[in-house]
Structures are given as C-alpha cells and as structure tokens.
N, CA, C and O atoms as a GROMACS GRO file, in nm:
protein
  484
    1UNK      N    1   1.915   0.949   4.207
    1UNK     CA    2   1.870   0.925   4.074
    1UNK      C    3   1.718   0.902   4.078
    1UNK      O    4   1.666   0.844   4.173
    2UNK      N    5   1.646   0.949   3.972
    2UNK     CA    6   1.478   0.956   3.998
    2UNK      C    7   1.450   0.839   3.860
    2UNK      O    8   1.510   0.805   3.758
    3UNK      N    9   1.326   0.808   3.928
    3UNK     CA   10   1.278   0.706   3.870
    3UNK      C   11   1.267   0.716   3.686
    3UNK      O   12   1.296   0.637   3.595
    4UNK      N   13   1.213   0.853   3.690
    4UNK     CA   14   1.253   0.900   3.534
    4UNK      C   15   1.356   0.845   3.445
    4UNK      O   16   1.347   0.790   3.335
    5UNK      N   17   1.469   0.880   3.532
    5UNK     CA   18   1.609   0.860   3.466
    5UNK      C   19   1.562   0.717   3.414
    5UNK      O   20   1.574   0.696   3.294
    6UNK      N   21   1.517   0.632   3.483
    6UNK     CA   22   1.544   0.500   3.393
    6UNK      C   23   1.459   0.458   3.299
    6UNK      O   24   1.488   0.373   3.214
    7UNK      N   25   1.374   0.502   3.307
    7UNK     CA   26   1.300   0.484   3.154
    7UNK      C   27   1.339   0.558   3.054
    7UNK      O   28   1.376   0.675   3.047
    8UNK      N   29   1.320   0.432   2.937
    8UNK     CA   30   1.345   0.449   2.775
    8UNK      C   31   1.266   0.446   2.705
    8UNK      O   32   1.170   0.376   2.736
    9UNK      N   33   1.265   0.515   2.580
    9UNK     CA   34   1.128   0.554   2.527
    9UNK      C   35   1.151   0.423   2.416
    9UNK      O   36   1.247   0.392   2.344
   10UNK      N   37   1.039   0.373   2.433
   10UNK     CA   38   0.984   0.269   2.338
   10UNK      C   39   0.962   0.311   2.221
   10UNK      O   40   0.955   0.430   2.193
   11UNK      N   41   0.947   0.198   2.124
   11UNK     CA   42   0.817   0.258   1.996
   11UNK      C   43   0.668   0.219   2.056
   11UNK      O   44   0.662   0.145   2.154
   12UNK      N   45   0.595   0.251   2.017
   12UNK     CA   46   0.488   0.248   2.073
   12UNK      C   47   0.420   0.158   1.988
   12UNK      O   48   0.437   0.175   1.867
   13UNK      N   49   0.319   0.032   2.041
   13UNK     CA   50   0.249  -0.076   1.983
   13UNK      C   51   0.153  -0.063   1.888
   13UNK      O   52   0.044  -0.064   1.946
   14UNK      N   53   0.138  -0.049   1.750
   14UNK     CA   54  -0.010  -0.092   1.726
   14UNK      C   55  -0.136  -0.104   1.804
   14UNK      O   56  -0.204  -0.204   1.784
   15UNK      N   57  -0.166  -0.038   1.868
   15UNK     CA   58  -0.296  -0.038   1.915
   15UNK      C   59  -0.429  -0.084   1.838
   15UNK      O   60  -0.513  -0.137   1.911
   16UNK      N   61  -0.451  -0.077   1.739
   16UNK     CA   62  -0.534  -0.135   1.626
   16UNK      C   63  -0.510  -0.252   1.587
   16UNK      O   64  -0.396  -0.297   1.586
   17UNK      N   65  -0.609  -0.315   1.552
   17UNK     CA   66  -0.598  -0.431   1.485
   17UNK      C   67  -0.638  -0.441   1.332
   17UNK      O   68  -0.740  -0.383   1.297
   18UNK      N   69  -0.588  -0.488   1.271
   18UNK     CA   70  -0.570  -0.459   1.133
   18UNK      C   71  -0.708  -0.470   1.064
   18UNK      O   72  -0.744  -0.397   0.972
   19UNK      N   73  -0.806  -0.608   1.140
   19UNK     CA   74  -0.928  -0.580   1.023
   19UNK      C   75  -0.995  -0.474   1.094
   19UNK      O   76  -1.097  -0.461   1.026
   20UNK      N   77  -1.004  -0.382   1.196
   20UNK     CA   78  -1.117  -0.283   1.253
   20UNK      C   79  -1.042  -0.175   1.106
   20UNK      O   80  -1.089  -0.061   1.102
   21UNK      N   81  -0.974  -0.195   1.037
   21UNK     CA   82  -0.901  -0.087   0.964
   21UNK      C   83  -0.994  -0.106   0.844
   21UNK      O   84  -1.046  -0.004   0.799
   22UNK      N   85  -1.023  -0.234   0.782
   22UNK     CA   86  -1.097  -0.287   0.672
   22UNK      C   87  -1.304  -0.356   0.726
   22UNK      O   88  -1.389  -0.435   0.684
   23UNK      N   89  -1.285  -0.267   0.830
   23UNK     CA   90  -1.451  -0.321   0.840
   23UNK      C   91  -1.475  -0.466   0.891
   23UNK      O   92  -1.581  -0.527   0.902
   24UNK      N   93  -1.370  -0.499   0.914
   24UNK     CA   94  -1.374  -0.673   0.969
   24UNK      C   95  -1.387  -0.792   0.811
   24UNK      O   96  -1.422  -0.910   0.802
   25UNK      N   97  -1.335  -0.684   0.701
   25UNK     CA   98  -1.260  -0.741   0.559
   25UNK      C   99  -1.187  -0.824   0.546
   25UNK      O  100  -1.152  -0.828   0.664
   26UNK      N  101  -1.128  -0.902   0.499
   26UNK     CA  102  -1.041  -0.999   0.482
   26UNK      C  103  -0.960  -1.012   0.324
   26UNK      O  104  -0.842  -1.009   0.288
   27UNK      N  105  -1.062  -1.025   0.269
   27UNK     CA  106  -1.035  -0.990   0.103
   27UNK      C  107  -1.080  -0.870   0.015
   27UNK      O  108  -1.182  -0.806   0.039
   28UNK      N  109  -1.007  -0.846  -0.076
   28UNK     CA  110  -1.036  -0.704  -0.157
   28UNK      C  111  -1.190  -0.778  -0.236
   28UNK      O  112  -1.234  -0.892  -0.251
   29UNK      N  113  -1.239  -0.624  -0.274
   29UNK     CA  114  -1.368  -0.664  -0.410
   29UNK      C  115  -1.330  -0.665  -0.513
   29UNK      O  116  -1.415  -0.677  -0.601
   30UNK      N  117  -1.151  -0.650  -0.566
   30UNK     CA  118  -1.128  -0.702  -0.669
   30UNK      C  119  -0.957  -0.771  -0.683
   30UNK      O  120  -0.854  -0.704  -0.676
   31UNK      N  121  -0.963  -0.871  -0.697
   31UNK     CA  122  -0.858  -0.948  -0.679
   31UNK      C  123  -0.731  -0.876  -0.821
   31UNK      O  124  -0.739  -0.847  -0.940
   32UNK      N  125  -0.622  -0.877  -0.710
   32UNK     CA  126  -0.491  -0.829  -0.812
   32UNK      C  127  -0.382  -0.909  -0.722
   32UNK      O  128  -0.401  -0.976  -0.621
   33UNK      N  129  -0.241  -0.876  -0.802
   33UNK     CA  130  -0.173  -0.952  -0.730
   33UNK      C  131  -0.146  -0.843  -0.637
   33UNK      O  132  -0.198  -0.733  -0.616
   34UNK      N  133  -0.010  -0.937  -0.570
   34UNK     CA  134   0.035  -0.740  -0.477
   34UNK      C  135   0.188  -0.685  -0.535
   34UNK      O  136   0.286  -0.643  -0.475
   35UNK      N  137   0.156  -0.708  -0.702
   35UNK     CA  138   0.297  -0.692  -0.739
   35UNK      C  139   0.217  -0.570  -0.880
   35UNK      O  140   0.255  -0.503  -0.977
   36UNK      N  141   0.097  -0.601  -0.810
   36UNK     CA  142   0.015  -0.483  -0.970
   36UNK      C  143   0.067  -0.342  -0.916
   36UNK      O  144   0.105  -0.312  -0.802
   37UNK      N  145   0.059  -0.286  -1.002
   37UNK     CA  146   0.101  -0.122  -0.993
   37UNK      C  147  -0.052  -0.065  -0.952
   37UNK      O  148  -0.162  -0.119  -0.965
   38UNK      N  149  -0.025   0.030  -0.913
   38UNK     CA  150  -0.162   0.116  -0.895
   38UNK      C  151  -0.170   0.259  -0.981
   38UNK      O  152  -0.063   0.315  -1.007
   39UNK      N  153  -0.266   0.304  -1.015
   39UNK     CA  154  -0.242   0.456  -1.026
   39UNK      C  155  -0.370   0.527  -1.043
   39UNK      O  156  -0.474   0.500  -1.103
   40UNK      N  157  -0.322   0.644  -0.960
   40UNK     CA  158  -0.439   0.751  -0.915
   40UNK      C  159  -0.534   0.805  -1.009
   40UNK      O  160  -0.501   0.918  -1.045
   41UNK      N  161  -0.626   0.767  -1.054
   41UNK     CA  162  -0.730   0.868  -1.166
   41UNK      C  163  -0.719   1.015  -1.152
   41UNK      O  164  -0.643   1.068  -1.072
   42UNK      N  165  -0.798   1.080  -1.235
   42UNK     CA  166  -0.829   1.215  -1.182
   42UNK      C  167  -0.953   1.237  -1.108
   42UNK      O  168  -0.989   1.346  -1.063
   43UNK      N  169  -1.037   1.086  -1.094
   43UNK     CA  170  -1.142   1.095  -0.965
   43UNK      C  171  -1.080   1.098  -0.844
   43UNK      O  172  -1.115   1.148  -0.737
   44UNK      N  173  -0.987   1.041  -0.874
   44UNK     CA  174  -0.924   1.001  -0.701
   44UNK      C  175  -0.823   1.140  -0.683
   44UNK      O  176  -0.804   1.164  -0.564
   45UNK      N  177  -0.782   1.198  -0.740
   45UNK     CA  178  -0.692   1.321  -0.751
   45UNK      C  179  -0.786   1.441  -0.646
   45UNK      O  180  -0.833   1.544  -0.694
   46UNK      N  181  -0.798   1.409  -0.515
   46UNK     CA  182  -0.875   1.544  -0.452
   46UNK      C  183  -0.788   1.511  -0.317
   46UNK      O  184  -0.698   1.429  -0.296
   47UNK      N  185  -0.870   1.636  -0.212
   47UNK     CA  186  -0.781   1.600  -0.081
   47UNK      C  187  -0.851   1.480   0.034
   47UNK      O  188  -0.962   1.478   0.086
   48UNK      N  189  -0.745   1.393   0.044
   48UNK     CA  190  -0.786   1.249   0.096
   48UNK      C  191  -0.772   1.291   0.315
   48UNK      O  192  -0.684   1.366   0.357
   49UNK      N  193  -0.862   1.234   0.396
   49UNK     CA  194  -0.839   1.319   0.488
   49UNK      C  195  -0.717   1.156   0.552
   49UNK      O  196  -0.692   1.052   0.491
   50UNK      N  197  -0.672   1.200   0.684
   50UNK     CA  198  -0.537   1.153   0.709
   50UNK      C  199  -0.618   1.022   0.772
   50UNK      O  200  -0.643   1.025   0.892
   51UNK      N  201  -0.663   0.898   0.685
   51UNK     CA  202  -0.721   0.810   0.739
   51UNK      C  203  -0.621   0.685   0.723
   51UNK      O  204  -0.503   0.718   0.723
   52UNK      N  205  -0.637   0.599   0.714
   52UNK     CA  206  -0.589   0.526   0.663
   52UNK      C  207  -0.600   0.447   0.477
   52UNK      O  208  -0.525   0.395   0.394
   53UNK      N  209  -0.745   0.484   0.493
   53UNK     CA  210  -0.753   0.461   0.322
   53UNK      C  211  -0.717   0.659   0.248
   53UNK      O  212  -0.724   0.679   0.127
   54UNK      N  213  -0.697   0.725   0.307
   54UNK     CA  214  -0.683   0.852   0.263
   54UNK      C  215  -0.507   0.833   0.219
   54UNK      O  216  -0.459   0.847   0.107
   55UNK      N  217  -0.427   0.795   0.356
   55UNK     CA  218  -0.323   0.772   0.298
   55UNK      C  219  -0.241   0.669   0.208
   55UNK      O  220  -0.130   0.685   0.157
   56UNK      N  221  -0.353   0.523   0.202
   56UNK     CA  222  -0.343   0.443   0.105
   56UNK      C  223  -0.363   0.544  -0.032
   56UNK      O  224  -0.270   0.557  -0.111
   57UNK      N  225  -0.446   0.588  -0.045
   57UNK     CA  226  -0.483   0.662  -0.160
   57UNK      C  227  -0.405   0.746  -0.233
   57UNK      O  228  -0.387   0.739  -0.355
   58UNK      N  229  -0.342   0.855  -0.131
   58UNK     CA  230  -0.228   0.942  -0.169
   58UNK      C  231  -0.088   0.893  -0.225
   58UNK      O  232  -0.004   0.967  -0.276
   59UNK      N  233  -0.076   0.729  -0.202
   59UNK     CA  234   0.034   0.643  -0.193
   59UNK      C  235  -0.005   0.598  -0.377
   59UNK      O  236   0.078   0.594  -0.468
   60UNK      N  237  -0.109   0.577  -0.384
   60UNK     CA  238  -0.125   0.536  -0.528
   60UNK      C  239  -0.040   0.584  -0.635
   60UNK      O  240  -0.113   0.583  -0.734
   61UNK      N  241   0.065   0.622  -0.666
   61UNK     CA  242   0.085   0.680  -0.767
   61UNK      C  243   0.197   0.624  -0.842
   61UNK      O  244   0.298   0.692  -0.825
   62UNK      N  245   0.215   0.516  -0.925
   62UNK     CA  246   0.287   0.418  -0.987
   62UNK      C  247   0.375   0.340  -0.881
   62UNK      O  248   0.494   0.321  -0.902
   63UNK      N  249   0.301   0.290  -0.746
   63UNK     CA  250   0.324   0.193  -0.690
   63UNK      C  251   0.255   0.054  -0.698
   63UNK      O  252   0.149   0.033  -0.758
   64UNK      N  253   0.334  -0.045  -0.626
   64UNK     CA  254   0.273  -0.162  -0.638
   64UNK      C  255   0.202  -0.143  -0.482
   64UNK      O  256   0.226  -0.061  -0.393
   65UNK      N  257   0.105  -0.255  -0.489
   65UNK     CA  258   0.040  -0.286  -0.371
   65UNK      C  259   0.163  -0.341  -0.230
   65UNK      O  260   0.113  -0.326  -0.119
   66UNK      N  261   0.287  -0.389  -0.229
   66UNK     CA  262   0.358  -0.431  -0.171
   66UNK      C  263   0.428  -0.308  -0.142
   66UNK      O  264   0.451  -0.295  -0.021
   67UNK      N  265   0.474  -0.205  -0.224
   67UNK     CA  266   0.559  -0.073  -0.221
   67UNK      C  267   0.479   0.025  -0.095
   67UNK      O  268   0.533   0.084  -0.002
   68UNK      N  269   0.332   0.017  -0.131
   68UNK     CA  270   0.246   0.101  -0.030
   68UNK      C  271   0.199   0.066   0.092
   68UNK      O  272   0.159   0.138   0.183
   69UNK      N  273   0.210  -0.074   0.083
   69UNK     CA  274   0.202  -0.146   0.227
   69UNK      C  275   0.340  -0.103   0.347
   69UNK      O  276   0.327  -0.088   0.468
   70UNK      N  277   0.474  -0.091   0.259
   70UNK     CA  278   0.602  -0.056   0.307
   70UNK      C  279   0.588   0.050   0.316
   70UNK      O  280   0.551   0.064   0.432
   71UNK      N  281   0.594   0.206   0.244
   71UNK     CA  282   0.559   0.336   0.293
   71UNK      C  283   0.453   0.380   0.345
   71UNK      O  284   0.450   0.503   0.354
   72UNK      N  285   0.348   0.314   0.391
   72UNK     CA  286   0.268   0.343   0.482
   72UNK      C  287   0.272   0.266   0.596
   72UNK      O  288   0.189   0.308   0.677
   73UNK      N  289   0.365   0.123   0.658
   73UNK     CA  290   0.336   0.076   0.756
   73UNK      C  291   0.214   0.027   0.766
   73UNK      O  292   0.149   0.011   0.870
   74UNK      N  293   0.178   0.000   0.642
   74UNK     CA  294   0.015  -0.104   0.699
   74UNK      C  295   0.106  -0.284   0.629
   74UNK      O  296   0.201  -0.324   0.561
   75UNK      N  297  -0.034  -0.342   0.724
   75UNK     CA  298  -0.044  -0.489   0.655
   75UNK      C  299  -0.073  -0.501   0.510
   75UNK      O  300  -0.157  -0.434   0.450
   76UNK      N  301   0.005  -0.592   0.457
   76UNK     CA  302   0.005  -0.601   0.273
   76UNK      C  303  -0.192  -0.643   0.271
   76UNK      O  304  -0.266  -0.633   0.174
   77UNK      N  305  -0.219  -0.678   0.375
   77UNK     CA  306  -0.338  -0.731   0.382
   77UNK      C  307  -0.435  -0.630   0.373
   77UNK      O  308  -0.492  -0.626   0.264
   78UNK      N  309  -0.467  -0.557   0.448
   78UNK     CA  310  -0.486  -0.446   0.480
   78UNK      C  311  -0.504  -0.354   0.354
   78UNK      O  312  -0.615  -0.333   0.305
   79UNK      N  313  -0.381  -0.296   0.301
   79UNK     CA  314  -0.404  -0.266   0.216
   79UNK      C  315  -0.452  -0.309   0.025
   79UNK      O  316  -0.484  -0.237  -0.070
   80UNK      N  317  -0.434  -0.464   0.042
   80UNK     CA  318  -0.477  -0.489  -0.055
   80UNK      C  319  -0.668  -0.476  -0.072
   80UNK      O  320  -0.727  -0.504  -0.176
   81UNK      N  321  -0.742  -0.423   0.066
   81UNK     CA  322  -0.885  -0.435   0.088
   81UNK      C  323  -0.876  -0.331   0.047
   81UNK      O  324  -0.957  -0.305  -0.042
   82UNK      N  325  -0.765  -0.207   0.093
   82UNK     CA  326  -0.823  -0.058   0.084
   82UNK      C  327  -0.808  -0.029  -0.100
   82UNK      O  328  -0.878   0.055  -0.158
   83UNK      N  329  -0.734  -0.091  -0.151
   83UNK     CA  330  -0.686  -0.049  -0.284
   83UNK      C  331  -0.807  -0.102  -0.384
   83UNK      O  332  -0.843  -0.042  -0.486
   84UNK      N  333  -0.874  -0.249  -0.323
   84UNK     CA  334  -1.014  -0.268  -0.373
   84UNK      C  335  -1.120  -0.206  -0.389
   84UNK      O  336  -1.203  -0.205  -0.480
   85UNK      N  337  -1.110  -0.141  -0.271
   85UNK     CA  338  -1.198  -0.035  -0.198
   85UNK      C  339  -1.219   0.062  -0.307
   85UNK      O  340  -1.328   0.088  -0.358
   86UNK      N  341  -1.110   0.111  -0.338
   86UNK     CA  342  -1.072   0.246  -0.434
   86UNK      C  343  -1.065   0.184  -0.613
   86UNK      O  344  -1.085   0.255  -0.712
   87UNK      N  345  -1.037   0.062  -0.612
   87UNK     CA  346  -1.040   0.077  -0.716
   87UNK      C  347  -1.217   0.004  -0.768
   87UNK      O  348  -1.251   0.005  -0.886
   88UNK      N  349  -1.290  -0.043  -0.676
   88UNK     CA  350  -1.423  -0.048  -0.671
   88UNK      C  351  -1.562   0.082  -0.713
   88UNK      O  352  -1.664   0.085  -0.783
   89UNK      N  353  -1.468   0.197  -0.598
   89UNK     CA  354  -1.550   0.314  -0.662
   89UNK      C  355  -1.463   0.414  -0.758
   89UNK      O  356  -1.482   0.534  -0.777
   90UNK      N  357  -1.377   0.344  -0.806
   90UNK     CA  358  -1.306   0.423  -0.933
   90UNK      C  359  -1.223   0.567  -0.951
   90UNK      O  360  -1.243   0.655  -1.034
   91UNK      N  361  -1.118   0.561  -0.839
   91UNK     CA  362  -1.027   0.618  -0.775
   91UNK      C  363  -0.905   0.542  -0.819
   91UNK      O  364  -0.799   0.603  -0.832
   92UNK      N  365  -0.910   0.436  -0.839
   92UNK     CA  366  -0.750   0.391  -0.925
   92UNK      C  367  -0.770   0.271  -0.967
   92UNK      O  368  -0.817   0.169  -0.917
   93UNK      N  369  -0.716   0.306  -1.091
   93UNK     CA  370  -0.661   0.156  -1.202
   93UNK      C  371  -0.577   0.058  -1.127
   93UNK      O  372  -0.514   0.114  -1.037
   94UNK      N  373  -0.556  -0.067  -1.137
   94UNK     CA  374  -0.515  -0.175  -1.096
   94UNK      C  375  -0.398  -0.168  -1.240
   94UNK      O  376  -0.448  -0.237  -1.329
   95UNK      N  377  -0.258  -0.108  -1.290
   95UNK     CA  378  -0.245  -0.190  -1.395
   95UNK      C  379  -0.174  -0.341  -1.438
   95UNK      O  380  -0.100  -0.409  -1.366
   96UNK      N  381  -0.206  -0.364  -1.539
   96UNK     CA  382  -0.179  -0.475  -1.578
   96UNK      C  383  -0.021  -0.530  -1.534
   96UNK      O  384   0.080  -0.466  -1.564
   97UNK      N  385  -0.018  -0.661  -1.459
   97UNK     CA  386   0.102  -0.694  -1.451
   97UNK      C  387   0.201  -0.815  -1.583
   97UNK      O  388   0.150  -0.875  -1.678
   98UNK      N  389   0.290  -0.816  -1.556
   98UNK     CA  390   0.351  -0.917  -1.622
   98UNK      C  391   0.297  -0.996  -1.694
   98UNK      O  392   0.202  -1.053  -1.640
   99UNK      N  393   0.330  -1.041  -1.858
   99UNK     CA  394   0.243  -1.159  -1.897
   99UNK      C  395   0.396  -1.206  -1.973
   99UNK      O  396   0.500  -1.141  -1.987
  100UNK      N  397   0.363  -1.342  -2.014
  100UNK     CA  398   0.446  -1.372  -2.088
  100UNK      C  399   0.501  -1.334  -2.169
  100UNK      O  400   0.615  -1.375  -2.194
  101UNK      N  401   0.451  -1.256  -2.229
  101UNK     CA  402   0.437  -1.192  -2.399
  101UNK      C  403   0.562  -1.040  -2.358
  101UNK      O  404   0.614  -0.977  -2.451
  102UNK      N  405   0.585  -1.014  -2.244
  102UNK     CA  406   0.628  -0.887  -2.148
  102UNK      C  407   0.817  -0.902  -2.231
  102UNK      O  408   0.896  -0.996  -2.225
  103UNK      N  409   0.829  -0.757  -2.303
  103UNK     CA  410   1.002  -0.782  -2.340
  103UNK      C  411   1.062  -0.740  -2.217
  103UNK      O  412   1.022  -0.701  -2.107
  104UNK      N  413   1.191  -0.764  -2.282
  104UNK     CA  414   1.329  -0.799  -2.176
  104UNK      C  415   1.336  -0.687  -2.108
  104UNK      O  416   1.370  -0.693  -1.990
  105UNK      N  417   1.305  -0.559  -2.170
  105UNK     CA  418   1.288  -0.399  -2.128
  105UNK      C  419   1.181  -0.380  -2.012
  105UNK      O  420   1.206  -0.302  -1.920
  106UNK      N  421   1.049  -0.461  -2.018
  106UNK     CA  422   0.965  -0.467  -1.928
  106UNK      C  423   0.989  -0.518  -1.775
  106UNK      O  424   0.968  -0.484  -1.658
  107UNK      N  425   1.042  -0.614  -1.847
  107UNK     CA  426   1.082  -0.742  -1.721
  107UNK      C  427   1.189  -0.644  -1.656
  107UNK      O  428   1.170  -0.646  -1.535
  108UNK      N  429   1.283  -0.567  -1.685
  108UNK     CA  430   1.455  -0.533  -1.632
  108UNK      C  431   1.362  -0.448  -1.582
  108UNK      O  432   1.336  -0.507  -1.478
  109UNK      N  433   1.279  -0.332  -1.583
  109UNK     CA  434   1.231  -0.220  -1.545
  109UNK      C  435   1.109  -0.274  -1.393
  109UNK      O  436   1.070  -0.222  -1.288
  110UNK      N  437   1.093  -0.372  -1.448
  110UNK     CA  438   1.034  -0.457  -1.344
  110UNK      C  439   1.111  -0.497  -1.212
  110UNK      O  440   1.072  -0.485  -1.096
  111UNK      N  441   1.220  -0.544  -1.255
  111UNK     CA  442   1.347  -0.612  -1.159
  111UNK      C  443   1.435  -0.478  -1.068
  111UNK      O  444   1.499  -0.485  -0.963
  112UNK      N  445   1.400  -0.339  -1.174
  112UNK     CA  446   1.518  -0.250  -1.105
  112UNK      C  447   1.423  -0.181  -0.995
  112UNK      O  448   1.470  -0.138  -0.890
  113UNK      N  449   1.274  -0.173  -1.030
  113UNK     CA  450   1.200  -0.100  -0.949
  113UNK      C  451   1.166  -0.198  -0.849
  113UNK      O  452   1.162  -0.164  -0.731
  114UNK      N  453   1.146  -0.295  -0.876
  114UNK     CA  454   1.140  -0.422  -0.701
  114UNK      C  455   1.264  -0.399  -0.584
  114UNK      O  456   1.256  -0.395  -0.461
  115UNK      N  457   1.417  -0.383  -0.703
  115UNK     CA  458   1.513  -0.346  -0.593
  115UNK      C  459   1.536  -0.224  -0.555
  115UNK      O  460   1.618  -0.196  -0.467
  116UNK      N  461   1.448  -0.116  -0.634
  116UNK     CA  462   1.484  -0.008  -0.541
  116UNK      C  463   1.337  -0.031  -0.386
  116UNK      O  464   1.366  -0.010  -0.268
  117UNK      N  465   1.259  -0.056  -0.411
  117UNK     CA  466   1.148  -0.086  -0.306
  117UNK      C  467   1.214  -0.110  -0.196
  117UNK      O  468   1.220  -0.061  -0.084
  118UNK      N  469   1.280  -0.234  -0.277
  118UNK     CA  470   1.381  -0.346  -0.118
  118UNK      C  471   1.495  -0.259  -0.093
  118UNK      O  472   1.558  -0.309   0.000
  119UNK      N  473   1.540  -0.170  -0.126
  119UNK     CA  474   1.636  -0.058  -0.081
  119UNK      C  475   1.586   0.026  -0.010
  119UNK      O  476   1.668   0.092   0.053
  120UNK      N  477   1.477   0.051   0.006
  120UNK     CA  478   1.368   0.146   0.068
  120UNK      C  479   1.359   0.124   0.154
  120UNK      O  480   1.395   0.206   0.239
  121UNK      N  481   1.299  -0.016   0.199
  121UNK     CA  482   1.305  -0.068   0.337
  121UNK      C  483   1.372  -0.046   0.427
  121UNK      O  484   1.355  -0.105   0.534
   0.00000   0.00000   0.00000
C-alpha cells in the first residue's frame, strides 16, 4: 500500500485574512444594518472582474447583506465594508429596512425571505 493511498483530501483553509480583503477596514463608509436589502444600479450593472468586491457586487441583486455574506462565503464583516464600498461610489442602493409603520404583508414577505436564506444554508 503507498503512502498516497492514505491521504484524504481536505477542504482547503482560508489562506487570507479577512481585513487584507477590506484594506485593513473594519467598518463600512456607510452604516446599514445587515438585514438591508441591496440592489444593483445601472452604474453598477457592467462586468465586475472575479475579485472579491466584483463578486460581492454581482451578488447585489435584492439581497440582504447577511444573504451575500452566505452565497459568497465571505465574513458578514467583510462584506458589510465591500457593500459600503459600492454603495459609496454609487453602484448600489442600501434599501430601506423595516420601520414600524411596515404592514403585515411587509413584515410576512420579510419573515418568508429570511427562511428561505436559512434554507439555503
């Protein structure tokens, strides 16, 4: 039996560390929650190259900041800098989340799209 045989293929580690991803960032330049929706302008509508804010970017499209952190495998952290980032030079709206004033239709549409997210996972 050769030494081969016994190795198993791993997943392979993160090699990066999350702020070399954000410039050594910590916080976004514009504060949202991570439950705001995002969505893509038609500035931001071009081809994004396979970066990490390229594929934050492509992810924009009536997600929340928590939804894109999960289909891209980044830190919620992480991407809450890159979504600043973009919505700083005006590549995507932040929209408005929840207010009190929000009907029962808002809120349920709210509740069914959180559990499909967590079904996603």
């Amino acid at each position: 039996m050769a030494f081969e045989d016994d190795l198993v293929d791993y997943p392979v580690a993160r090699a990066v560390r999350s702020f070399t991803l954000t410039g050594g960032r910590t916080r976004p330049t514009v504060a949202f929650p991570v439950e705001a929706t995002i969505e893509l302008l038609p500035t931001g509508q071009r081809h994004w190259p396979d970066t990490p804010l390229g594929r934050v970017a492509r992810s924009c499209h009536h997600r929340s900041i928590a939804e894109i952190s999960a289909y891209e495998a980044l830190p919620i952290g992480v991407v809450r800098v890159l979504v600043g980032d973009l919505a700083a030079q005006g590549f995507v709206e932040v929209q408005q989340t929840m207010s009190t004033a929000a009907s029962a239709h808002d809120r349920r549409s709210l509740i069914e799209r959180t559990l499909s997210g967590l079904r996603n996972l």
